[in-house]
C-alpha positions in Angstrom: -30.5 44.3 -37.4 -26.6 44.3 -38.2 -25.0 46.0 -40.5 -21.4 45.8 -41.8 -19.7 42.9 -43.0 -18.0 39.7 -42.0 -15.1 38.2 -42.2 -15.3 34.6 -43.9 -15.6 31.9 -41.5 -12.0 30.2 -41.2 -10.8 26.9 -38.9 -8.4 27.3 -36.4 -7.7 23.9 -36.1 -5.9 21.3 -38.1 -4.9 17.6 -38.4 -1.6 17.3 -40.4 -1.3 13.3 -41.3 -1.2 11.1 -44.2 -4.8 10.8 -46.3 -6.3 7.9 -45.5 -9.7 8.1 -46.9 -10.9 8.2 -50.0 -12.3 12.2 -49.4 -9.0 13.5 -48.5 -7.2 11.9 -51.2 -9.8 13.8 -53.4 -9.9 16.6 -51.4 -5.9 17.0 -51.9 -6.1 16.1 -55.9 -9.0 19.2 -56.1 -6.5 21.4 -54.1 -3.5 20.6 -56.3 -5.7 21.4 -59.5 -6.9 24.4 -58.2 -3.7 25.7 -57.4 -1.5 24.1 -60.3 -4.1 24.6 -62.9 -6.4 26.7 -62.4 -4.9 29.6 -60.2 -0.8 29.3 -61.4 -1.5 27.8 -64.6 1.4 25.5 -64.5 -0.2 22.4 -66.3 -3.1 22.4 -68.4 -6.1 19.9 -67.7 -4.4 18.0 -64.3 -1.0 17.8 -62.8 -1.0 14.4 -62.0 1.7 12.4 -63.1 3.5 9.0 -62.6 4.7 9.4 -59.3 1.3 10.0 -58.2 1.3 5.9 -58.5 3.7 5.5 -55.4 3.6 8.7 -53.8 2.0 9.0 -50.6 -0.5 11.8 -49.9 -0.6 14.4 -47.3 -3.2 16.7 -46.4 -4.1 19.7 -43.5 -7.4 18.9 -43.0 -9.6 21.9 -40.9 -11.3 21.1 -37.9 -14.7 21.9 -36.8 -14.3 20.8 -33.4 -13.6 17.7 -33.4 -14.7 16.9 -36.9 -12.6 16.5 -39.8 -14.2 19.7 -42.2 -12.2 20.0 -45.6 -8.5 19.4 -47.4 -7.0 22.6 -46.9 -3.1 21.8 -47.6 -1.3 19.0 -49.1 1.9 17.7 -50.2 3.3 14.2 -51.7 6.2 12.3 -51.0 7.8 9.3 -52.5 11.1 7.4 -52.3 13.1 7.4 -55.9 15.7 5.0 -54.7 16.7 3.1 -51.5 17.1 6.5 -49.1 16.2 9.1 -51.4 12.5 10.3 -50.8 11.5 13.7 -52.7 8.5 16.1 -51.7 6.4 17.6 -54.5 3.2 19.7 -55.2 2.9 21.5 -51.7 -0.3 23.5 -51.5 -2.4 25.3 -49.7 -5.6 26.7 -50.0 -5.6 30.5 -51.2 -7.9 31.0 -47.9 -5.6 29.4 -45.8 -2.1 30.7 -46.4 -2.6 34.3 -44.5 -3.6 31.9 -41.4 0.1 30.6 -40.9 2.0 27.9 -40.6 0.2 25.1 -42.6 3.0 24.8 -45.2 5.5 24.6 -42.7 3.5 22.0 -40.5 2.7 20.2 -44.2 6.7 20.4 -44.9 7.5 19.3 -41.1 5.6 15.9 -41.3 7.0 14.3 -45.2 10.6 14.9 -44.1 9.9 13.4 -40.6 7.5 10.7 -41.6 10.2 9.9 -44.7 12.6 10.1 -41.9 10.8 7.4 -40.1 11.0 5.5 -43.7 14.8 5.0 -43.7 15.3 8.4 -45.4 18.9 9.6 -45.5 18.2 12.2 -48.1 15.5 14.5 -48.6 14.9 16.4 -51.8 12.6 19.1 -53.5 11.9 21.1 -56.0 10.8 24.6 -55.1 9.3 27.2 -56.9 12.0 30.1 -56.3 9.6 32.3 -54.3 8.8 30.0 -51.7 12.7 28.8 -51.2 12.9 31.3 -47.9 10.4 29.1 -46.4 12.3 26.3 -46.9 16.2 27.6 -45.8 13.7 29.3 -42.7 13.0 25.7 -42.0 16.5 24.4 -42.2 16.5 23.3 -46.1 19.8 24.4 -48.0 19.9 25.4 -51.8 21.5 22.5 -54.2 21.0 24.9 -57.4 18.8 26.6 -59.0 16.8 25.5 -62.5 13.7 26.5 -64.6 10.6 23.8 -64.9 7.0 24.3 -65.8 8.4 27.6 -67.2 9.2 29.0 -63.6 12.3 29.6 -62.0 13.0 26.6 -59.2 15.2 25.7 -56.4 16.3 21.8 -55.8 16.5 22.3 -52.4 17.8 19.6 -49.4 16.2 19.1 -46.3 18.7 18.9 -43.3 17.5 15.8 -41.8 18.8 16.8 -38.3 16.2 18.8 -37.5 13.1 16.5 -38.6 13.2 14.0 -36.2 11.1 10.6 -37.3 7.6 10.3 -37.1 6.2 6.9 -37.3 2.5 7.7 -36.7 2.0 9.6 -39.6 -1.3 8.2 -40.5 -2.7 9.9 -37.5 -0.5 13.0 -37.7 -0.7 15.8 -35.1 -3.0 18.4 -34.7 -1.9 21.7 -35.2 -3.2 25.4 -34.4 -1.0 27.9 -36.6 -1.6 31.7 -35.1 -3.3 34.0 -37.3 -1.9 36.7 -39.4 -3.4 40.2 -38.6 
C-alpha cells in the first residue's frame, strides 16, 4: 500500500498550431471563458466579441504521446487593416502556467504566422502584469491605458525577431522545462 500524495498528472508535451478542428476551437472558447469569466471576471456571461468572426484561433494542445489530449493555451489573431494584425485573449490554463513557456511559445507563433501573412505591424493589448513577458520577448511599450476595468499596455511586437511561419496549421511541437 502507498501512502502520501501525488502530484496531478501534467503533459510535457505540446503542439502549438492554428485550431483546426472543431474540438480545439471549443476547447480554446472554454479556456478563454474560464479564464476571462470565470477566474478574472473580466466579462460577464462570454467574452466573445466581433472579431471572433475573422480572427483565427490558436491553441497549445497537450500531448499524450503522440495523441492530441486537451486545449491547454490559446490566443487569436486577426488583421484590422492591410498589414496591421493584432493578438488578443492569450490564455493558459491555470494548471499549465507553472510548467513554462506555453505563453511565450503561444505569443511566438501569431506574430510569426501573421508575419508569414504580410504583417508589417503587430499589436496588442496587454494586461499590465504580464507586459514583462512581452518586452522579455522583444515587444516595446506604445502606452499604457485602462480596459475591462484593468490597467493595460498596447504593446508592439518587433517583427525582426519573429521570423515567418507559413505552416502554422501544423505548428511545432514544443516541450517547455518545468518549474520546480
Amino acid at each position: 500500500m502507498m501512502y502520501g500524495t501525488f502530484r496531478p498528472f501534467r503533459a510535457a508535451d505540446f503542439q502549438v498550431k492554428f485550431a483546426t478542428q472543431t474540438w480545439e476551437k471549443r476547447g480554446a472558447a472554454r479556456l478563454r471563458h474560464e479564464v476571462f469569466c470565470d477566474e478574472q471576471g473580466l466579462f460577464a456571461g462570454d467574452d466573445r466579441d466581433p472579431i471572433d468572426d475573422t480572427a483565427i484561433p490558436i491553441v497549445a494542445v497537450s500531448l499524450l504521446g503522440l495523441l492530441a489530449d486537451d486545449v491547454v493555451g490559446t490566443v487569436r489573431i486577426h488583421e484590422a487593416e492591410p498589414g496591421l494584425w493584432w493578438g488578443s485573449r492569450l490564455a493558459v490554463a491555470e494548471d499549465y502556467r507553472k510548467v513554462g513557456a506555453l505563453g511565450a511559445a503561444l505569443i511566438r507563433l501569431a506574430v510569426s504566422s501573421a508575419h508569414a501573412r504580410g504583417c508589417t505591424r503587430f499589436l496588442a493589448h496587454v494586461q499590465a502584469q504580464n507586459a514583462l513577458l512581452f518586452r522579455r520577448l522583444h515587444w516595446n511599450v506604445v502606452e499604457e491605458k485602462e480596459l475591462h476595468g484593468r490597467p493595460h499596455v498596447l504593446m508592439q511586437a518587433d517583427l525582426a525577431h519573429y521570423p515567418p511561419i507559413v505552416d502554422a496549421e501544423t505548428g511545432f511541437h514544443a516541450q517547455p522545462r518545468r518549474a520546480a
